[in-house]
C-alpha positions in Angstrom: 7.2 33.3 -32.5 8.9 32.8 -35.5 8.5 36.0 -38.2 11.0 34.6 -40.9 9.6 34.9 -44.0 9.7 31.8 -46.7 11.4 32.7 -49.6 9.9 31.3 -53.2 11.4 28.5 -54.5 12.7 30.6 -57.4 14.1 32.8 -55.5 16.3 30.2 -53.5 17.1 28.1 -56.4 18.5 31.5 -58.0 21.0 32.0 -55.0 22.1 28.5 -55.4 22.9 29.2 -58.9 25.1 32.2 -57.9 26.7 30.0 -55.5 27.6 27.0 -58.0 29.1 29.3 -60.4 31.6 30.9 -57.4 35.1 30.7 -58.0 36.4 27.1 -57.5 32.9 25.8 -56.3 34.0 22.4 -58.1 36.1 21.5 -54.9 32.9 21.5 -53.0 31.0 19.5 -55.1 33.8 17.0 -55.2 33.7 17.1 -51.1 30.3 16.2 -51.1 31.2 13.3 -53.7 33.7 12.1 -51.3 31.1 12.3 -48.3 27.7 11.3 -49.0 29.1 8.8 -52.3 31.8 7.1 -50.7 31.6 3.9 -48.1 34.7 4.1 -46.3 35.4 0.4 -45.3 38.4 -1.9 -44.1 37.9 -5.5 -45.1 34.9 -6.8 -45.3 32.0 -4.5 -45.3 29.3 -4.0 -42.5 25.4 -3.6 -42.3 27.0 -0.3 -40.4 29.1 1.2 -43.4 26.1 0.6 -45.7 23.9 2.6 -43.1 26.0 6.1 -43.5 24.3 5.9 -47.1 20.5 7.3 -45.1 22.1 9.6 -42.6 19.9 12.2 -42.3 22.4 15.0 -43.5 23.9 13.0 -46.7 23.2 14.7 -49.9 20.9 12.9 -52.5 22.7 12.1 -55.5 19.9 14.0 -57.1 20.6 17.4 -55.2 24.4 16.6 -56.1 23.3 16.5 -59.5 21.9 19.7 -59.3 24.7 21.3 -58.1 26.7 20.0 -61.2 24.4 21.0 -63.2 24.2 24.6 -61.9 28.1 24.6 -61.8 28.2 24.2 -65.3 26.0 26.8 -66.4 29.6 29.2 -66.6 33.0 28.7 -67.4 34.5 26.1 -65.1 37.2 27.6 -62.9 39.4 24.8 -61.1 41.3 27.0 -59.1 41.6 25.3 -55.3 40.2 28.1 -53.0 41.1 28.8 -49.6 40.3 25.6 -47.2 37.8 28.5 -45.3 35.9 29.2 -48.4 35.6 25.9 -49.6 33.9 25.5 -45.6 31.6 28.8 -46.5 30.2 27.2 -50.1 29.6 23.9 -48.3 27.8 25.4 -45.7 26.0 27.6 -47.6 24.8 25.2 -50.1 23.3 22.3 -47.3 21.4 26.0 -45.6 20.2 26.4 -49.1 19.2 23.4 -50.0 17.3 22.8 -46.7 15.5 26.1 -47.9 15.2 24.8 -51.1 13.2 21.3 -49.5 11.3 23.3 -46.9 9.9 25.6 -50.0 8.4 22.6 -51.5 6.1 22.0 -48.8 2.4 22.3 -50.3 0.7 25.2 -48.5 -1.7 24.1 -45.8 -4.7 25.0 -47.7 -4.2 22.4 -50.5 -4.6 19.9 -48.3 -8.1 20.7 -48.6 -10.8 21.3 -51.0 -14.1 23.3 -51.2 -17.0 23.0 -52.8 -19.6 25.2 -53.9 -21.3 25.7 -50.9 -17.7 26.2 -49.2 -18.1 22.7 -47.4 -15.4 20.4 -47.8 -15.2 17.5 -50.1 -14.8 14.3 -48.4 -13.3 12.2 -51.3 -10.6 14.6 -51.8 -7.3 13.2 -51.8 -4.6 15.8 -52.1 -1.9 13.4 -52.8 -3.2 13.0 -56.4 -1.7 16.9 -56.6 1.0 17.7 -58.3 2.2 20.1 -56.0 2.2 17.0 -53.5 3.6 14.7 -56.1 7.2 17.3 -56.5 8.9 16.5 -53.5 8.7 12.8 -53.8 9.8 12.8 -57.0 12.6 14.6 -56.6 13.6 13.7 -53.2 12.7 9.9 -53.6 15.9 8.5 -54.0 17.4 5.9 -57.0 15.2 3.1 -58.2 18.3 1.0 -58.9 21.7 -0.2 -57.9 24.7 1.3 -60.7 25.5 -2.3 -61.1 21.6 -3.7 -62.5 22.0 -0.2 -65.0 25.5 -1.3 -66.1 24.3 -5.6 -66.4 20.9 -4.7 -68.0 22.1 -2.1 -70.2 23.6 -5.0 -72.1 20.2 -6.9 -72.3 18.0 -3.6 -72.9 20.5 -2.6 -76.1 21.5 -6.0 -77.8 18.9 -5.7 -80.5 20.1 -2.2 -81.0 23.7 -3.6 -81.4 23.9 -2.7 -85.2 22.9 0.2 -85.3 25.0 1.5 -82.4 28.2 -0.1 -84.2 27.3 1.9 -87.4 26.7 5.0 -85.9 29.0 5.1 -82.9 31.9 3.3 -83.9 31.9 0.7 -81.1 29.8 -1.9 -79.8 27.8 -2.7 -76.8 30.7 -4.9 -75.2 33.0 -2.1 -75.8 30.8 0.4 -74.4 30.4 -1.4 -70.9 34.1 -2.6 -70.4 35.1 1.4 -70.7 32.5 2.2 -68.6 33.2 -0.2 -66.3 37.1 1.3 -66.5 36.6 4.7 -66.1 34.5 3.7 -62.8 37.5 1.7 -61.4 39.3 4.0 -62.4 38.0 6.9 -60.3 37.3 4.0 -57.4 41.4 3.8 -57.5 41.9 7.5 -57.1 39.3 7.7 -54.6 41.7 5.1 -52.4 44.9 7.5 -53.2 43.1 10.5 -52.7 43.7 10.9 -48.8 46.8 9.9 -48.2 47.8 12.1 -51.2 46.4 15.0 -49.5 48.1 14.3 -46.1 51.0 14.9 -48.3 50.3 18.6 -48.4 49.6 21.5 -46.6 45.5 22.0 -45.5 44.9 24.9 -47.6 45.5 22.9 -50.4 43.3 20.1 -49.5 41.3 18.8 -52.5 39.1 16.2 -53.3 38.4 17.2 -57.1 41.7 15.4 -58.2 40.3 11.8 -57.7 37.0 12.7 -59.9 39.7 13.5 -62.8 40.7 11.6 -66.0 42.1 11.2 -69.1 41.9 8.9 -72.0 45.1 7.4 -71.7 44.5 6.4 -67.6 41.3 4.6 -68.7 43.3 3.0 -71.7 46.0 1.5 -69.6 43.2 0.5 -67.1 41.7 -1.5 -69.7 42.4 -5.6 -69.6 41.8 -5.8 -73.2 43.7 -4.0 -76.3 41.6 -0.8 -77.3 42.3 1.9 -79.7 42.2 5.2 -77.7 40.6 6.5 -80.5 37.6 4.2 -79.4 38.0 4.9 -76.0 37.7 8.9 -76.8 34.6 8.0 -78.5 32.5 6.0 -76.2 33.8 8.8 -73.1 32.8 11.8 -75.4 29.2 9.9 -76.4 28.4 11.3 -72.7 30.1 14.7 -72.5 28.3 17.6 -74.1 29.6 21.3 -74.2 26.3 22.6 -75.8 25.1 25.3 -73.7 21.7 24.4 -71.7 19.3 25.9 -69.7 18.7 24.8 -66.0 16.6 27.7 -64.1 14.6 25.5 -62.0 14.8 22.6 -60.3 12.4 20.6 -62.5 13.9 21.6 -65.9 15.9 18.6 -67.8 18.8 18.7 -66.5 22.0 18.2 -69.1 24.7 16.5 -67.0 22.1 13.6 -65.9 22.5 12.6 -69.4 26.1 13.8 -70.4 27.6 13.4 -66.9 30.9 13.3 -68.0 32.8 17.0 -68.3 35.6 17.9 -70.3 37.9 20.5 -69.1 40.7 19.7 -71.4 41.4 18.4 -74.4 41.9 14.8 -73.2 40.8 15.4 -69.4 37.6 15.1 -67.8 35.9 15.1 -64.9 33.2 12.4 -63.9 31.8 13.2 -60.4 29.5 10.4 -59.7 29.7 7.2 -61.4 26.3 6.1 -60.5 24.8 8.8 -63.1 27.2 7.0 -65.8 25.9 4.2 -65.2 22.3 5.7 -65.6 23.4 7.2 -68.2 24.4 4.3 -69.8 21.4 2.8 -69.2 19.3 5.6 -70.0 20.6 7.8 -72.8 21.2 4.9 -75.9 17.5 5.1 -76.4 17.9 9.0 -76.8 20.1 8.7 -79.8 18.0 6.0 -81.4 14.8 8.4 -81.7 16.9 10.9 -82.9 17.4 8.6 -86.1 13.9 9.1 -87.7 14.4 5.8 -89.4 15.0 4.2 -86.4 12.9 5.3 -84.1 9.8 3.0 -84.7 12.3 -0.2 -84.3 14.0 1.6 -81.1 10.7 1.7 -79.4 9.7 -2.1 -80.4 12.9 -3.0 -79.2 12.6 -1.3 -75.6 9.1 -2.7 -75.1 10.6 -6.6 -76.5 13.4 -6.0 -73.8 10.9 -5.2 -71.1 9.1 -8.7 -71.7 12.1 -10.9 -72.1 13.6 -9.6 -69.1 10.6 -10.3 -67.1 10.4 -13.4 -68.8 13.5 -14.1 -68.2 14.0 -13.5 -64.0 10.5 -15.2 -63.8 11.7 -18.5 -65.4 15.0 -18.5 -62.7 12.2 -18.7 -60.2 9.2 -20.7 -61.5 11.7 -22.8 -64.6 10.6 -22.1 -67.7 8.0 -24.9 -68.5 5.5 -22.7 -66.3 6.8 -19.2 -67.7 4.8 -18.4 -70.8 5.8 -14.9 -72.5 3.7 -13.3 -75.2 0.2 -15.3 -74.4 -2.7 -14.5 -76.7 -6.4 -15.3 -75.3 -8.7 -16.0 -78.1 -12.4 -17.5 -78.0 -14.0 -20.3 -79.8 -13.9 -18.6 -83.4 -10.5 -17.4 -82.8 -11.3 -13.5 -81.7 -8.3 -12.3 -79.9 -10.1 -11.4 -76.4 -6.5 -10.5 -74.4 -2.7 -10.4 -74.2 -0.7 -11.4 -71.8 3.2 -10.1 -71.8 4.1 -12.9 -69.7 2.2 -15.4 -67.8 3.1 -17.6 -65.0 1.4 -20.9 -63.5 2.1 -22.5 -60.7 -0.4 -25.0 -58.9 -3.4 -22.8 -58.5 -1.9 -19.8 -58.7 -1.0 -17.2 -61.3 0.6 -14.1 -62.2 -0.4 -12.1 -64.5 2.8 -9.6 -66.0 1.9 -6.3 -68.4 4.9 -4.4 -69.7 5.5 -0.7 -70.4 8.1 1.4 -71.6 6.8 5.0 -70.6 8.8 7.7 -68.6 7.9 10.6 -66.6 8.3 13.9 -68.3 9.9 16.8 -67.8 6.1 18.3 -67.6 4.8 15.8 -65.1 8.2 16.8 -62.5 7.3 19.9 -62.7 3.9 19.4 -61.3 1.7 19.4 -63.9 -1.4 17.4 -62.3 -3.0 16.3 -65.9 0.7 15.9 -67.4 1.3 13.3 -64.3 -2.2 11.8 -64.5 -1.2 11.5 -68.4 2.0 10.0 -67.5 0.5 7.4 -65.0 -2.1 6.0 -67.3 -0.1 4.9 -70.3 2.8 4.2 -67.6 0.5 2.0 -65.2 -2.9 2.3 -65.4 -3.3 0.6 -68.9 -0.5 -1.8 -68.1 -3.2 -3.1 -64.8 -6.6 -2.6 -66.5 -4.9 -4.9 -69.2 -3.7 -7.1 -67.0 -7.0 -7.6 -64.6 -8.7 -8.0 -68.0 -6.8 -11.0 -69.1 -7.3 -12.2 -65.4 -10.8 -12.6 -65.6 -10.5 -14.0 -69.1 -8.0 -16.8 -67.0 -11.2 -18.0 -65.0 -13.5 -18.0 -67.8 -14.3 -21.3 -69.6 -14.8 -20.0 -72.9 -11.0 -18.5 -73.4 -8.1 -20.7 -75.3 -4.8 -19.4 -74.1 -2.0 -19.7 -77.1 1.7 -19.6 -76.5 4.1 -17.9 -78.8 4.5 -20.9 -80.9 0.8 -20.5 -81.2 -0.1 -24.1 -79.3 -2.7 -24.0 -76.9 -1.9 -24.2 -73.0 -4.5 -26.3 -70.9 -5.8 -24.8 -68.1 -9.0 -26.8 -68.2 -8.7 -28.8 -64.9 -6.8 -25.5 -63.1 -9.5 -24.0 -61.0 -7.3 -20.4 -59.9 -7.5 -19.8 -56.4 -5.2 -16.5 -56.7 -4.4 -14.5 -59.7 -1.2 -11.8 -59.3 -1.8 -8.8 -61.5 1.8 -7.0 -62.3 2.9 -4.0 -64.0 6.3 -3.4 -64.4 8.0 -0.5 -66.0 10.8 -0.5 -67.6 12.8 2.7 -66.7 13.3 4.7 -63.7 10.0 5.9 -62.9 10.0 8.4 -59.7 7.6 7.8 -56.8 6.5 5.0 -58.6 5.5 3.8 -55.0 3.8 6.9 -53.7 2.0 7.5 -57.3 0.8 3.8 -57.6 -0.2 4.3 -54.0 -2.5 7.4 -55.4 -3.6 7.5 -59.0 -4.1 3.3 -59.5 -7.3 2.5 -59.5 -8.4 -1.2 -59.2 -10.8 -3.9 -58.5 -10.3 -6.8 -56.2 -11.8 -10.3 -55.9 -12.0 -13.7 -53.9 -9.0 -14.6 -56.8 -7.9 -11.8 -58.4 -5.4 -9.9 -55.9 -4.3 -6.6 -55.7 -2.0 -5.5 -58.3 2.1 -5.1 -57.6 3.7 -2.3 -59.3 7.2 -2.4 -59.6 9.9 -1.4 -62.1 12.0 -4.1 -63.8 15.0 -3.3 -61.4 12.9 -4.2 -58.6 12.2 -7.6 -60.1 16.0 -8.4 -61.1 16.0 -8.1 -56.7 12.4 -10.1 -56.1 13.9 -12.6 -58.3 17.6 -13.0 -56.8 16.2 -12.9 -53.3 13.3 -15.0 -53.6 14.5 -17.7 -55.8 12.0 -20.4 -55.5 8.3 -20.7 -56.3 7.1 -20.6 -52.3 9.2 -18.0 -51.2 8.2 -15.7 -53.8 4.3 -16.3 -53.9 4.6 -15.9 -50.1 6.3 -12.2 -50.8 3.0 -11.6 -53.7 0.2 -13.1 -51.5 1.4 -11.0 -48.0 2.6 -8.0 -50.1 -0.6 -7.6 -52.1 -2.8 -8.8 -48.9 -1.2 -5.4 -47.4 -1.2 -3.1 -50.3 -3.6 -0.4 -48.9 -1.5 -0.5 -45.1 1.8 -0.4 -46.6 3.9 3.1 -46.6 7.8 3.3 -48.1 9.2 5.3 -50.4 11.0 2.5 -52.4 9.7 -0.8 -52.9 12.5 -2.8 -51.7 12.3 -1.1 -48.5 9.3 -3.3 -48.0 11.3 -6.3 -49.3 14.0 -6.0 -47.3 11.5 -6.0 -43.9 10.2 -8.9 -45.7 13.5 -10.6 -45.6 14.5 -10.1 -42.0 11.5 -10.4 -40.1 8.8 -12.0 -42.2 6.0 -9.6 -44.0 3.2 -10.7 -41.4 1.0 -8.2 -39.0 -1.6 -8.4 -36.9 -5.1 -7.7 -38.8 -5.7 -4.9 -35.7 -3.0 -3.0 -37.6 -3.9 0.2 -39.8 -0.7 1.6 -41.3 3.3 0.8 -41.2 5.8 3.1 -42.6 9.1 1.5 -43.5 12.2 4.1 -43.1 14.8 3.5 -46.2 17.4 2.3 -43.6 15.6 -0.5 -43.8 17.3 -2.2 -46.9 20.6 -1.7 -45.4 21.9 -5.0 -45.3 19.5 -6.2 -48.6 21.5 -3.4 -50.2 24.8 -4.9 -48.8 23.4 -8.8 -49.6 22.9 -7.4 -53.7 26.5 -5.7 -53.8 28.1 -8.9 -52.6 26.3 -10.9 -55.0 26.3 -8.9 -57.9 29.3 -6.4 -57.6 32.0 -7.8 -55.8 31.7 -6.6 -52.6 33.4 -8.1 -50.1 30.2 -8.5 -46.9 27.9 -10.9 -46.5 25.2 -11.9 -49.3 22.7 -13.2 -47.2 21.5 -12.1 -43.7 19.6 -13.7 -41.2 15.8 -13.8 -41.6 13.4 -16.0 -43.9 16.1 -17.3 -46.3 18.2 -19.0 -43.2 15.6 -19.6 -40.6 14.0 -23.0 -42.1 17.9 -24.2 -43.3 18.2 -27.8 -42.4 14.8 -28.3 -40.7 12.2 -30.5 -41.5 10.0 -27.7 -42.8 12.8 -26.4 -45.2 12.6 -30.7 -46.3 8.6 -30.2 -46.7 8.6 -26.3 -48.8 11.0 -27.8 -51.1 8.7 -30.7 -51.4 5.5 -28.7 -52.3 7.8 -26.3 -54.6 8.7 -29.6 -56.9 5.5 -31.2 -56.6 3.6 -27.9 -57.8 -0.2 -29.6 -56.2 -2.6 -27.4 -55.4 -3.8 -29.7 -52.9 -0.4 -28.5 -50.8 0.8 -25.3 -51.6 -1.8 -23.5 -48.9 0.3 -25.6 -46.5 3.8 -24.5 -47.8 2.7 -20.7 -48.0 0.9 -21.7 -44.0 4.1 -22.5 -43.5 6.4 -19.4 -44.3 4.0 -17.7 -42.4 5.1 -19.0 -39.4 7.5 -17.8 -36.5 11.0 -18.8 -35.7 10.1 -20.2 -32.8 6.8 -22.0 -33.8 8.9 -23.4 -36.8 11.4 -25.0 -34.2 8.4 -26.6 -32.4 7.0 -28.1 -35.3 10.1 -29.6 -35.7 10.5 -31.2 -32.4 6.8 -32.3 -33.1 7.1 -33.9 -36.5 10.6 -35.7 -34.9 8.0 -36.8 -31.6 5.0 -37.8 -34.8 7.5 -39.9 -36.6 9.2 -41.4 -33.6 6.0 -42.3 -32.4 4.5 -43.9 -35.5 7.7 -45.7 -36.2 7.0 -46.9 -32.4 3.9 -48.6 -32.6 2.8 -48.2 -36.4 -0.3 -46.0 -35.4 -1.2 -42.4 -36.2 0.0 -40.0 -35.1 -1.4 -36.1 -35.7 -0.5 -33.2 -34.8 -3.2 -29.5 -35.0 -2.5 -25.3 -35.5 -5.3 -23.3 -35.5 -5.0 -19.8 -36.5 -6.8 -16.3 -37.2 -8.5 -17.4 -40.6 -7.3 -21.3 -40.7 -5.4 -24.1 -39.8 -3.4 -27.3 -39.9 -3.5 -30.7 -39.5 -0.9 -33.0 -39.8 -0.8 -36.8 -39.9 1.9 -39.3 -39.2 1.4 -42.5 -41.0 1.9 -45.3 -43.0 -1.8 -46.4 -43.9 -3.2 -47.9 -46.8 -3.6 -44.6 -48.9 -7.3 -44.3 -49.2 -7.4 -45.1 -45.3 -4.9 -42.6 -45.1 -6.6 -39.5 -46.8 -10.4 -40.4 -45.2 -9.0 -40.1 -41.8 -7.2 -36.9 -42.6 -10.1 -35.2 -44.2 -12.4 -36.4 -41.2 -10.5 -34.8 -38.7 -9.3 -32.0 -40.9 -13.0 -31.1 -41.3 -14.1 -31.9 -37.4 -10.8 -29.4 -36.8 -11.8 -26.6 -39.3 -15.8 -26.7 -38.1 -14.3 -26.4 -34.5 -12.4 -23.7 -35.1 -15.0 -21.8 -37.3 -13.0 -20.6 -40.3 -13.0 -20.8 -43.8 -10.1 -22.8 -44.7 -7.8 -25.5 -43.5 -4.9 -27.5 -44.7 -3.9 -31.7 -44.1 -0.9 -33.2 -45.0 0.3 -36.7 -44.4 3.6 -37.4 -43.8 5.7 -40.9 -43.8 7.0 -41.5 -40.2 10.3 -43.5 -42.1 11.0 -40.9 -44.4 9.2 -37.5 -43.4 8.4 -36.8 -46.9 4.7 -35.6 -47.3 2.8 -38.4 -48.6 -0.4 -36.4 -49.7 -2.5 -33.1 -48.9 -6.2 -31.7 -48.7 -7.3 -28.4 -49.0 -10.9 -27.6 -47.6 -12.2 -24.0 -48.5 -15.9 -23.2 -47.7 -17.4 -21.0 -45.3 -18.4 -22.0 -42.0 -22.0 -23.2 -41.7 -23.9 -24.7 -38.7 -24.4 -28.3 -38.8 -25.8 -30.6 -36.2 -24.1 -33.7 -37.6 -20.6 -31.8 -36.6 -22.0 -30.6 -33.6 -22.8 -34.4 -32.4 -18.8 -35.8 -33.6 -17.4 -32.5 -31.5 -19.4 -34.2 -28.8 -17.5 -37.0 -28.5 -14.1 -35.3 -29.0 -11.8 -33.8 -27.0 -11.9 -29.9 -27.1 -8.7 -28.5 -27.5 -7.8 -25.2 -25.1 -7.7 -22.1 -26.8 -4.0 -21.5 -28.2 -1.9 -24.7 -28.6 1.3 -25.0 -27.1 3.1 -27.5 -29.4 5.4 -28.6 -27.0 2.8 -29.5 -24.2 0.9 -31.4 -27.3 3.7 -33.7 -28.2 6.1 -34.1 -24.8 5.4 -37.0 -23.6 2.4 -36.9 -20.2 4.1 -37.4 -17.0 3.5 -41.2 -16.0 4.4 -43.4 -13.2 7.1 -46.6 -14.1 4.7 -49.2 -13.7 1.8 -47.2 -15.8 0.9 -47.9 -19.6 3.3 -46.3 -21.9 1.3 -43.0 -23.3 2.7 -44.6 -26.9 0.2 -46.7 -26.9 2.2 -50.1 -27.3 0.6 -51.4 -24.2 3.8 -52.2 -22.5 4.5 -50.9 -18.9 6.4 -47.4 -19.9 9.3 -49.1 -17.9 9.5 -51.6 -20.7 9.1 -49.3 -23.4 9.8 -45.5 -23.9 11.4 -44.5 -20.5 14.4 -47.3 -22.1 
């Protein structure tokens, strides 16, 4: 039996204070730097060097930061301790902070609650508690990349450009190209730092060297001609030497948003460069509101960045003719009904974005359950309850949508067989996952899906990943189909699944939880495209299984076409398994060969869970054409007793799709089916698509199975 007592949080967080403030702690907390921060690599970087990033005994960067921050409370002392008590703070500091997790554990008995007549209540949910809320918050891990802080810093601020200029002394461009130094800059040193230190004797081992810099190393860095004045300027914008308080772990702390040090007069110390990028990202808007008569135009220019971004990574996808930012819905006499940030149509579908600029406060990390419920509403909830408003006012007849040039977009002959609520945020918001997961409350229907949360840094990755109109409705219609079964702690955890082995599971399934390892290579994918990291920016999965097939030839199709006759049977199709999609092939090759052969149709049927497919091979007069498809589409569907199916018809010469059919209608009893499936041939159970399209065995001298009526000696065995 174990009789150690659990210390208080307090009381732990206090000893790692003491600790922190120890006589050369600084070389510790430039070890873990080195460690947990660093991806040691040769060439070309691995799936396998991105996974040391979630080993189980890496610091957080946000428990790093804690330790800098604690450091800091006292006069630094950078005096290189003996290489054995530079070994006792490290392991003292992981014991602690284990301690320090393990106290945050919510007590068993607020897991449940009582009511007045001691029973307990059955709707309670304990995860809407902000003692359950604390550890994910803290311990959730970044929302973003340092690279999408540095390249949309420049988007979020370019309004603010002016007044930064006047009241900084430098502008925007400045700002991110000294930035951008002082990180390569510290990258450099990081390289030299090893073989520097094999150089000397063990006890004199340091890593706190590399995170150390002046103002004349990030001049000469520099491509450009800068004025070190100007350079002193934009480095000191995040260094403060104000004393703070930091007594518990939830309390703002200083050197997130000043994570620069000085310990000199020109010499610094920067110990992660991923918090100088948040900075940068995060702390401009701080010294706007600071500016009383600026503030009102720093807060319309946060919320105007929000929308044109999403605007903006939307249009790369869908093209900007079906993009529409800033929609108003009014009625007939011109009453504004709704608002839309930004609205996208495709075929039948539609998503419906709503914008916000709230953060999380310091109150809400600390627990506070009506500062978080507070927080969550004006974050998310009234970002969704606008956006499923507007939603319904999409399927009403009486609303008139108008565009931001105030002309009126015709949606009269759309009839909206899915509509995509999203709210996106436009900050870090912490267990944005695990809160939406909790506190959202919403309303589905036969067309109005579940909502998508997601932060605008999780977009900038939908919308680099899933370029085209398919792939990323396929993402939204199996993503929202699984919002209540879904657990990760990060978004793009589920993404990256997505990516590799297709978002599809059984409907017998209950609950998945996605481990963070997971984005591994999506992590490594986004650095090669976006940072310049040497590895590979695509991996194997749904972007490379359909590459040169005839169903990559047919998505692309439906994506240009934008009918909503055919997109059930693109998204059908993305659905599908690597090896089913490699059957199909080799059928549509068989169906094309065949028709070319004897001019006939040729047809080809799926039947799955909650639909199917039909496909037909020919070149028939049109209205031929689509009455034959629909027959059997409709004899296929009633078979098969489900609510939807999907026909195409492709050209045997070309095998572009010549037209589609959707049917959508529950399945009723009809004896005028009944007597057609009479006369057909029942198909067994599960297809196999290569028993359905190889050719029957036949003798020589028997009638090609074609159908040309040639011996099969004559005709397809030559």
């Amino acid at each position: 039996m174990n009789n150690k007592i659990m210390r208080s949080e307090a009381e732990i967080f206090a000893d790692l204070a003491k600790l922190c403030n120890s006589k050369g702690y600084l070389h510790a907390i430039a070890y873990f730097c080195f460690r947990d921060n660093v991806i040691s690599v040769n060439d070309e970087v691995r799936k396998e060097d991105i996974l040391k990033q979630y080993g189980d005994n890496r610091l957080l960067r946000t428990e790093i930061s804690t330790l800098i921050g604690l450091a800091c409370l006292s006069t630094l002392d950078l005096t290189v301790p003996h290489h054995d008590e530079i070994e006792k703070y490290i392991n003292k500091t992981e014991s602690l902070l284990h301690e320090l997790h393990e106290s945050m554990n919510p007590a068993v008995e607020d897991m449940f609650k009582l009511d007045e007549k001691n029973q307990l209540v059955q709707d309670f949910n304990p995860f809407q508690q902000g003692v359950f809320l604390r550890e994910p918050i803290f311990y959730g891990g970044e929302s973003a990349y340092d690279f999408q802080y540095r390249d949309l810093s420049r988007l979020k601020y370019k309004s603010d450009e002016d007044w930064i200029i006047n009241n900084k002394g430098y502008s925007i461009d400045e700002l991110l190209e000294v930035v951008n130094a002082v990180r390569s800059l510290q990258l450099d040193k990081m390289n030299q730092a090893l073989p520097e230190m094999l150089k000397k004797h063990p006890r004199d081992w340091t890593y706190l060297d590399a995170h150390i810099f002046s103002v004349e190393e990030v001049v000469l860095k520099l491509k450009s001609s800068f004025e070190i004045a100007t350079v002193r300027k934009i480095i000191e914008s995040f260094v403060s030497n104000e004393n703070y308080s930091f007594s518990a772990l939830d309390d703002f702390n200083q050197k997130n948003a000043f994570p620069i040090i000085q310990i000199y007069e020109d010499q610094y110390i920067l110990f992660q460069s991923y918090s100088l990028f948040e900075a940068l990202y995060e702390s401009p808007f701080f010294w706007f509101i600071n500016d009383k008569n600026y503030r009102n135009q720093a807060m319309t220019n946060r919320g105007k960045f929000t929308e044109e971004f999403s605007a903006a990574r939307l249009s790369l996808v869908f093209e900007n003719s079906r993009v529409f930012p800033n929609v108003i819905i009014t009625n007939a006499k011109g009453d504004i009904l709704g608002e839309i940030d930004v609205l996208v149509m495709f075929a039948d579908r539609a998503i419906v974005v709503q914008a916000k600029s709230k953060k999380l406060t310091i109150t809400s990390r600390k627990g506070n359950d009506q500062s978080l419920q507070d927080d969550f509403k004006k974050a998310v909830q009234d970002a969704y309850d606008q956006a499923y408003s507007c939603s319904n006012l999409l399927l009403s007849d009486d609303s008139i949508l108008i565009d931001e040039q105030g002309s009126q977009i015709d949606v009269s002959n759309i009839l909206f067989k899915e509509i995509y609520p999203i709210c996106i945020v436009s900050d870090h918001y912490p267990a944005l996952f695990f809160q939406s997961r909790n506190f959202l409350k919403y309303k589905v229907t036969d067309v109005i899906k579940s909502p998508f949360v997601m932060d605008v840094f999780c977009l900038d990755v939908l919308t680099e990943m899933l370029k085209t109109p398919l792939y990323f409705l396929s993402y939204l219609q199996r993503r929202t189909d699984y919002a209540e079964k879904l657990l990760a702690s990060h978004e793009l955890t589920i993404l990256a699944y997505h990516l590799k082995n297709n978002l599809w599971f059984d409907s017998n399934f209950s609950m998945i939880h996605f481990h963070d390892d997971f984005s591994a290579e999506l992590d490594l994918a986004m650095l090669s495209r976006r940072d310049g990291l040497n590895g590979k920016d695509t991996f194997e999965g749904i972007l490379t299984k359909y590459a040169g097939t005839n169903i990559d030839g047919m998505i692309k199709q439906v994506e240009r076409r934008n009918d909503s006759r055919i997109i059930d049977f693109g998204l059908q199709l993305l659905k599908l398994s690597e090896n089913t999609i490699f059957e199909i092939n080799e059928a549509i090759e068989e169906l094309c060969r065949r028709s070319n052969h004897d001019g006939k149709n040729h047809d080809l049927t799926m039947g799955f869970d909650n639909d199917g497919l039909t496909i037909h091979c020919n070149n028939d007069e049109l209205s031929e054409a689509s009455r034959t498809l629909k027959s059997h589409a409709e004899l296929r569907k009633y078979y098969c007793k489900v609510p939807e199916w999907h026909g195409i018809c492709i050209d045997p010469q070309t095998k572009k799709i010549r037209f589609g059919i959707n049917l959508n209608h529950e399945w009723q009893f009809s004896e005028k089916m009944e007597n057609k499936l009479s006369t057909m041939a029942k198909p067994s159970g599960q297809i196999n698509l290569k028993t359905k399209v190889k050719p029957p065995k036949v003798g020589v001298n028997d009638d090609c199975p074609c159908g040309s009526g040639k011996k099969y000696k004559k005709c397809c065995r030559s």
